[in-house]
N, C-alpha and C positions, 0 to 999 in steps of 0.2 A: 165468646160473648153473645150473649141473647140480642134478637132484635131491639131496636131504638123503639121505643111509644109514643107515636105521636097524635094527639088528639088533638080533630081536626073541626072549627067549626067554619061552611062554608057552604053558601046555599045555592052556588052555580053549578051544575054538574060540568061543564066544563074545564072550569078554576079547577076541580076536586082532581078530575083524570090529569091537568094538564103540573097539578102537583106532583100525583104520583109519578107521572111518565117523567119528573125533572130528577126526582129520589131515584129512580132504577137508574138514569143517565148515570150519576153519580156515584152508582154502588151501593147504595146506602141500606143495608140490612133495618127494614122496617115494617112494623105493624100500626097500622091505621084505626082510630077510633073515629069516624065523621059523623059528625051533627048539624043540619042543616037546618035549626033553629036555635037562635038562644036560648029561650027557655029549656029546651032538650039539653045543652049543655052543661046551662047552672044547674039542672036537678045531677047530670052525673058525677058533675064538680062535688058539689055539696057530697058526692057518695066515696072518691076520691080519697082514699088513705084509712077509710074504715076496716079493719081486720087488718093493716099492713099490704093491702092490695089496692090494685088499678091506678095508681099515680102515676100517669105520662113524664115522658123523659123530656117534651117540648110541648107545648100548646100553640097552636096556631088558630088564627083569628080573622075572619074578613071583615073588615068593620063595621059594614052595613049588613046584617042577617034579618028575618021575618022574627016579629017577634020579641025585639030589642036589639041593643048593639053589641060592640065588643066593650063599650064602659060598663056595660051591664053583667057581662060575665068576667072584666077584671075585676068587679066588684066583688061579685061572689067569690072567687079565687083568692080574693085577696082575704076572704073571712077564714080561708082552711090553709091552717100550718104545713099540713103535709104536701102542699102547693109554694110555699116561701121559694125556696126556691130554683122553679122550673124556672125555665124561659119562656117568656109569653109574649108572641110575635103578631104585631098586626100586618097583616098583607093585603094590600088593599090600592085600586088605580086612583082615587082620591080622598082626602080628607080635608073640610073644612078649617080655616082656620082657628085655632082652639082644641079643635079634638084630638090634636096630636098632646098636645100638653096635658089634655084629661087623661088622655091614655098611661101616662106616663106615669101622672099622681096616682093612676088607681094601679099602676102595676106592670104594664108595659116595659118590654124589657129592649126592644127596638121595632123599626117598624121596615118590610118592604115592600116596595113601590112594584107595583106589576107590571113589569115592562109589557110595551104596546106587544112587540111582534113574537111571535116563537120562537126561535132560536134563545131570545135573549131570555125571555122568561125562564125556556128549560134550563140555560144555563145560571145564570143568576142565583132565579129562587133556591131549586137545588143544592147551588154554591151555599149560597149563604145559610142553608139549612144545616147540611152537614158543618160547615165549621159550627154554627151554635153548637152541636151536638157533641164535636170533638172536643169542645172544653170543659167538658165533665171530667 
């Protein structure tokens, strides 16, 4: 089986390492596409399934990025079929009331909460990654 694709938008360099180092905890055979702006994102979205190539096996999201948010790039995901149906995950330490519900409408396919401390994030997020992943 080929690596899992997961396309990453996420503009803490932080968040981004502290992603990957939960994906190797885990095992998890992966290739990373990170965009640390929306607009960077929606333009490779929109490029996504042209020729039968580049279409990630997960989308990950931080809610708040430079540039627009994650409604903005569920938006666009949600204009490209060959996008129907990824998983598209907001990760994220808060959202306003509402914005979980926007997220949802536009596409949102769950959301996880960044645990405060280390341990818990590596294990969690990770967690919760590979199982999306296993239900393909």
């Amino acid at each position: 089986m080929s690596a899992h694709h997961i396309l990453l938008v996420e503009d803490n360099p932080g968040d981004v390492r502290l992603i990957e180092e939960s994906l190797r905890l885990h095992g998890l055979d992966y290739r990373l596409t990170h965009f640390e702006t929306a607009d960077a994102a929606i333009n490779a979205l929109a490029r996504c399934g042209t020729n039968g190539s580049g279409v990630p096996d997960l989308i990950l999201l931080d809610f708040n990025v430079p540039r627009g948010d994650a409604r903005d790039i569920l938006a666009a995901a949600s204009g490209n079929l060959a996008l129907a149906a990824i998983p598209k995950v907001v990760v994220t330490s808060y959202l306003a009331p509402g914005d979980r519900a926007q997220a949802v409408d536009l596409g949102a396919t769950c959301f996880i909460d960044k645990p405060p401390n280390l341990d818990s994030f590596l294990s969690e997020v990770g967690g919760k990654i590979v199982e999306l992943l296993r239900r393909d």
